[in-house]
C-alpha positions in Angstrom: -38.9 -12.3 -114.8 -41.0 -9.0 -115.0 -40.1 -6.0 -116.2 -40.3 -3.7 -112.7 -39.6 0.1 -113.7 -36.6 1.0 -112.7 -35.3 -2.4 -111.8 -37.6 -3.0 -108.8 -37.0 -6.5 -107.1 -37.5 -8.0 -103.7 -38.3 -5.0 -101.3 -39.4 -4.5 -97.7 -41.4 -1.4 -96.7 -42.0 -0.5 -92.6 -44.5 2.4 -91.6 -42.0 3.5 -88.7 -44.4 2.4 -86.0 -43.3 0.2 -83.0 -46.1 -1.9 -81.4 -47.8 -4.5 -82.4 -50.8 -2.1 -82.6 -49.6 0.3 -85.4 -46.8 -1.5 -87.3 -47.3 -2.4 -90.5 -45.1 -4.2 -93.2 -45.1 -4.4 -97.1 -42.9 -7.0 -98.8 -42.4 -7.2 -102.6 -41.6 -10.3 -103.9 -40.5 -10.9 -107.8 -39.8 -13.9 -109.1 -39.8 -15.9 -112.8 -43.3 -17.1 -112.1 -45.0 -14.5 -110.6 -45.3 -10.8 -108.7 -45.9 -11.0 -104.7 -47.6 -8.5 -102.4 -47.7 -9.6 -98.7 -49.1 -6.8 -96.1 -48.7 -7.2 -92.6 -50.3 -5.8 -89.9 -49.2 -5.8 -86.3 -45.5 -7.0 -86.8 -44.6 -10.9 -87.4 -47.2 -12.3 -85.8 -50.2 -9.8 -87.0 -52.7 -10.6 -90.1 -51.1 -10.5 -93.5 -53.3 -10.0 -96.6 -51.2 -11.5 -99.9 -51.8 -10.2 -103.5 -50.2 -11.4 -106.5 -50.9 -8.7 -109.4 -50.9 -9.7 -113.2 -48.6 -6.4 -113.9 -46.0 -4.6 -112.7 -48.5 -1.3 -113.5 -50.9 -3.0 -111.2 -48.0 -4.1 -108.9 -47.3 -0.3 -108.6 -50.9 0.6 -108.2 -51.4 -1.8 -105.2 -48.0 0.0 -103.8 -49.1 3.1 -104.0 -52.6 2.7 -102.6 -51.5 0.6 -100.0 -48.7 3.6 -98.6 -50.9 6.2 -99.4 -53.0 6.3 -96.0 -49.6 7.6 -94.1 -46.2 9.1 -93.3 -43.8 7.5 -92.4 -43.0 4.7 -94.8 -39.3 3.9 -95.4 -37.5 1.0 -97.2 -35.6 -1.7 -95.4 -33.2 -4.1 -96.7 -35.0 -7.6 -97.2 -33.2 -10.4 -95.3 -32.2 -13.1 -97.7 -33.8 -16.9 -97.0 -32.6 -18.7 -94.3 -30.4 -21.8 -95.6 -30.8 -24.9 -93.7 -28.5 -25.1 -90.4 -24.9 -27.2 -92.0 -25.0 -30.6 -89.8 -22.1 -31.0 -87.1 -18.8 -32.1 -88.3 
């Protein structure tokens, strides 16, 4: 896995906008294989723009500049993945 300063994992950032017009997203994704950067636009359905950064300097970098434009940004829990439904008994 990489080595994230300060123990950075999986994370989800919100710019505290509502509307489809003004929200945007950052998720942070860290797994054995590689670093993930997915920014989202417009809530769920808006454009999303992924990066996957060779370092975790760079993976800080991309943070930074990418929260940089505004106030407002605040950390959310992220939602674990969905497991598939368990069949009827």
């Amino acid at each position: 896995m990489y080595d994230l300063p300060g123990g950075i994992h999986d994370q989800h950032w919100w710019n505290g906008r509502w509307g489809h017009l003004a929200r945007r997203d950052i998720y942070l994704r860290v797994d054995s294989e590689r670093i993930t950067v997915d920014a989202r636009e417009g809530g769920p359905d808006g454009a999303s723009r992924t990066w996957h950064p060779p370092t975790a300097e760079d993976t800080l970098q991309l943070l930074t500049s990418l929260m940089d434009d505004q106030d407002g940004w605040r950390e959310l829990s992220v939602r674990p993945a969905r497991s598939p439904a368990s069949p009827p008994a």
